[in-house]
N, C-alpha and C positions, 0 to 999 in steps of 0.2 A: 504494500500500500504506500503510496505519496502524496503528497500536496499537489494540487492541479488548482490551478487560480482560473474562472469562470466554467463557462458552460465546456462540455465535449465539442470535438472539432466533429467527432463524426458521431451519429445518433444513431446508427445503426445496432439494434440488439437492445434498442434502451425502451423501457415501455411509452405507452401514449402518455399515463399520468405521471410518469417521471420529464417525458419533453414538457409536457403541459407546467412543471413548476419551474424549471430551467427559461423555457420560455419568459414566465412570468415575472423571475427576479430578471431576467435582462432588461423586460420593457417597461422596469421600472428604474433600471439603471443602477441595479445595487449588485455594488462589489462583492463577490464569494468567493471564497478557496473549496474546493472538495476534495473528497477523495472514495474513490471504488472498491468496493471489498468484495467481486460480484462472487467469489471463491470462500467467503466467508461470512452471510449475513450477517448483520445483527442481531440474532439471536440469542445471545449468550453474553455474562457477564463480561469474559474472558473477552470477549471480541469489542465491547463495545470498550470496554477498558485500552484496547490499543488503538481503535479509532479514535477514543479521545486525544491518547496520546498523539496522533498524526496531526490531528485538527486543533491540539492547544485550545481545547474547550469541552467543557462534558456537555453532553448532548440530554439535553432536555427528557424529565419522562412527558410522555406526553399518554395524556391516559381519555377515552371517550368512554363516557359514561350516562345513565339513564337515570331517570326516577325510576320509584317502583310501579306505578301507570305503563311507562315504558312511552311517555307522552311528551315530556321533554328530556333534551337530550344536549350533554357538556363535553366541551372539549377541554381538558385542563392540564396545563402546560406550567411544570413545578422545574424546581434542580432534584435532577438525576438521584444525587444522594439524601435529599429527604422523604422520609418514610411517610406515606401517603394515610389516611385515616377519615374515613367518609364521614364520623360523625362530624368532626371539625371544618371540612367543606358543607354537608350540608346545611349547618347552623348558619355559615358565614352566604350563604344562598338561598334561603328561606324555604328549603325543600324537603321532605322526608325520605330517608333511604333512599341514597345512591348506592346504584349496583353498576357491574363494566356492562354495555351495552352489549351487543352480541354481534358476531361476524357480520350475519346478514347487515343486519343495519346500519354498520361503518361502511358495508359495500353499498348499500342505499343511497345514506346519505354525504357518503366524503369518498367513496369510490377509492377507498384503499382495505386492504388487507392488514391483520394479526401484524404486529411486527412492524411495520409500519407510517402507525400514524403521525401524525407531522400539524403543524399547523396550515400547511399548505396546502393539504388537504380540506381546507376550506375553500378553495379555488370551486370545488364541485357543489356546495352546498350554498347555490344560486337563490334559493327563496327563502333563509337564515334560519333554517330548522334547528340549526345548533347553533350554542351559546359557548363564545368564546373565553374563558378566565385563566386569567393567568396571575399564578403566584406574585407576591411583589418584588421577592427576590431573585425573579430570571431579569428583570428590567434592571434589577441593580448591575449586573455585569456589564462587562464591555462587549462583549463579542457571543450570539446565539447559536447553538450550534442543534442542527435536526435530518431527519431524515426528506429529499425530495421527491416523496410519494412512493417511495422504494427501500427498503433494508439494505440494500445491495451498494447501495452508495452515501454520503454523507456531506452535508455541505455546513459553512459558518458562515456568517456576514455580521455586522455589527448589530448591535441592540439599538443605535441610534436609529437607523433603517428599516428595523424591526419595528420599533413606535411609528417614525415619520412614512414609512413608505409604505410597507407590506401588508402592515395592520389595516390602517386605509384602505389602501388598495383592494383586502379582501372583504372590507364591507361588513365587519364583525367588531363590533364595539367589546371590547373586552372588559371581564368584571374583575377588579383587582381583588385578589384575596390576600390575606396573610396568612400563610398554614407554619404551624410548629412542625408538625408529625407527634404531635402527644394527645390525648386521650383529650 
C-alpha cells in the first residue's frame, strides 16, 4: 500500500459508487491522498491499523443505524477509537433504541455494502432519508480520513473541506453530538 495524492488515473476495475465519490471530491475541488488495499479490505482491525498508518489518520467509524420502528435512520460518524454506546446517542437525539440498520437498507438507502460505509455514501440518499451526526471530536482534527464507497480503498482530505465543502455539498445538515463511550 502507498500514498497516491487524488483520484486514479485509470478507473478501470473501480466500482460505479467508488467513481461516483472520486468524482464528487474532484468537482468540489478538495485535495485527497489515498491509498488501495484492493488485496486487503478493510475488514479487520489488523488492516485498518496499517491503513491508518499509510494515510496519517484513523479512519472514522462510521456506523448506520435505525430506531426500533426501523422509521428513521443515522448515519454517525465518531473517532475510530471511541467505544460506541446507543444509550448515550440516543438520549443526545431524542430517540429510543438504536439498533445497526440492516444490509438491505444501507443498500436502499446509501447504496453501499457491510464494511463500507462512508459519509459519502450520502451522495445516494437524494431525498435525506438519513440523518447525518457527527461526533464533535472528528471536527476537532485536522485531517478526515474514510472509506470512498468501497473497503478496498481509502482516502483523507482535510476536516476544513469536510465542514466547508463536502458536508454542503451533500445536503445533510449534521447533528453535532458529544459521545464519551460511557454508560
Amino acid at each position: 500500500m502507498e500514498l497516491i495524492h487524488g483520484s486514479p488515473a485509470d478507473m478501470s476495475g473501480r466500482s460505479e459508487r467508488e467513481k461516483r465519490a472520486y468524482e464528487f471530491l474532484d468537482s468540489l475541488g478538495v485535495e485527497f491522498d489515498r491509498t488501495d488495499h484492493p488485496d486487503a479490505p478493510a475488514t479487520s482491525m489488523e488492516v485498518c491499523a496499517d491503513v491508518d498508518a499509510i494515510l496519517g489518520v484513523h479512519i472514522c467509524k462510521n456506523l448506520f443505524l435505525t430506531n426500533r420502528q426501523r422509521t428513521d435512520f443515522y448515519l454517525l460518524i465518531m473517532p475510530g477509537d471511541k467505544p460506541f454506546k446507543t444509550k448515550e446517542l440516543s438520549g443526545q437525539l431524542g430517540t429510543s433504541r438504536l439498533s445497526f440498520a440492516s444490509p438491505e437498507e444501507m443498500e436502499r438507502l446509501l447504496d453501499l455494502h457491510p464494511g463500507s460505509v462512508s459519509i459519502l455514501g450520502l451522495l445516494a440518499d437524494k431525498d435525506g432519508s438519513v440523518r447525518l451526526v457527527l461526533d464533535e471530536d472528528v471536527l476537532k482534527e485536522e485531517l478526515f480520513g474514510c472509506h470512498p464507497c468501497e473497503n478496498t480503498s481509502s482516502v483523507r482530505f482535510s476536516v476544513k473541506d469536510l465542514k466547508e465543502k463536502v458536508i454542503p455539498a451533500l445536503g445533510h445538515e449534521p447533528a453535532i453530538v458529544k459521545l464519551f463511550g460511557t454508560e
